[in-house]
N, C-alpha and C positions, 0 to 999 in steps of 0.2 A: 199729331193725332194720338201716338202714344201717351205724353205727356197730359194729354183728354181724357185718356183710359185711365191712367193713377188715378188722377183727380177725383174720377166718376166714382171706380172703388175703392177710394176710402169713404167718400158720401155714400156708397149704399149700404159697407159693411158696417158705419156707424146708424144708419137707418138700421138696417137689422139688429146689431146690437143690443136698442133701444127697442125693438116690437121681440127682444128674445128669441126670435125665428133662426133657421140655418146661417152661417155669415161662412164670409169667404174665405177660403183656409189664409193662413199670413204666410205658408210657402210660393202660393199664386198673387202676392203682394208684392213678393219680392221678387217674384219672377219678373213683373210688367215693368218694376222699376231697375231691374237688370237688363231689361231688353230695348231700353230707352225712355222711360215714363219716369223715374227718379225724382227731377223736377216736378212736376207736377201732383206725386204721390206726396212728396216732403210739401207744396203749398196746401195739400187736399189734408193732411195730416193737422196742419196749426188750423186751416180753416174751419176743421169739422171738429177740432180737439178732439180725435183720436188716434188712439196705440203712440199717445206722447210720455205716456209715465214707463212705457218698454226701452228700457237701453238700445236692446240691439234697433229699433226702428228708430229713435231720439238720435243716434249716433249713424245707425248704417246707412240711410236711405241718403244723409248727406253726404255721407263718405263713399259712396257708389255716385253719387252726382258728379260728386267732386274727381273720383277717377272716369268717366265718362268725359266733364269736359277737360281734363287732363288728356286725354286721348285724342280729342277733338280738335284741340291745338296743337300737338305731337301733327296729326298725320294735314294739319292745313300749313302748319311751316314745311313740312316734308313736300308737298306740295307744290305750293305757290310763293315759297322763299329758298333764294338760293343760295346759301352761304359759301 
C-alpha cells in the first residue's frame, strides 16, 4: 500500500509541476519512501520522468530501497534461519 502512495506522488507532483500549481514539498517524498514506499516512489520517478536530473532522489530513493530490503533479509534470516 505504501509502495501505492510513492508511486501515486510522484504522479501528482509531476501533474502539478506541469499545471505550475502547489506540488508536494520533496521532504514528504522522502518521508513516504523512508516509511516504506521507496520502491514504488524510484518506479513512479522513471515512470513519470520526474525529480530524475536531482542527485539526491537519482541516487537516495535507491539507496533507501536498497537499505530497506537489506533490513528485510537481516531480520527474515534472524528469523526463520537458524545458523
Amino acid at each position: 500500500m505504501i509502495n501505492i502512495s510513492g508511486f501515486a506522488l510522484m504522479g501528482v507532483d509531476k501533474h502539478r509541476a506541469r499545471k505550475r500549481s502547489r506540488r508536494i514539498p520533496e521532504k514528504n517524498l522522502f518521508i513516504c519512501a523512508a516509511l516504506g514506499g521507496a520502491l514504488g516512489a524510484c518506479i513512479g520517478m522513471r515512470a513519470f520522468r520526474h525529480k530524475t536530473k536531482h542527485w539526491y532522489f537519482k541516487y537516495g530513493l535507491p539507496a533507501i530501497f536498497l537499505l530497506q530490503a537489506a533490513l528485510l533479509t537481516f531480520l527474515y534470516i534472524k528469523a526463520y534461519i537458524k545458523l
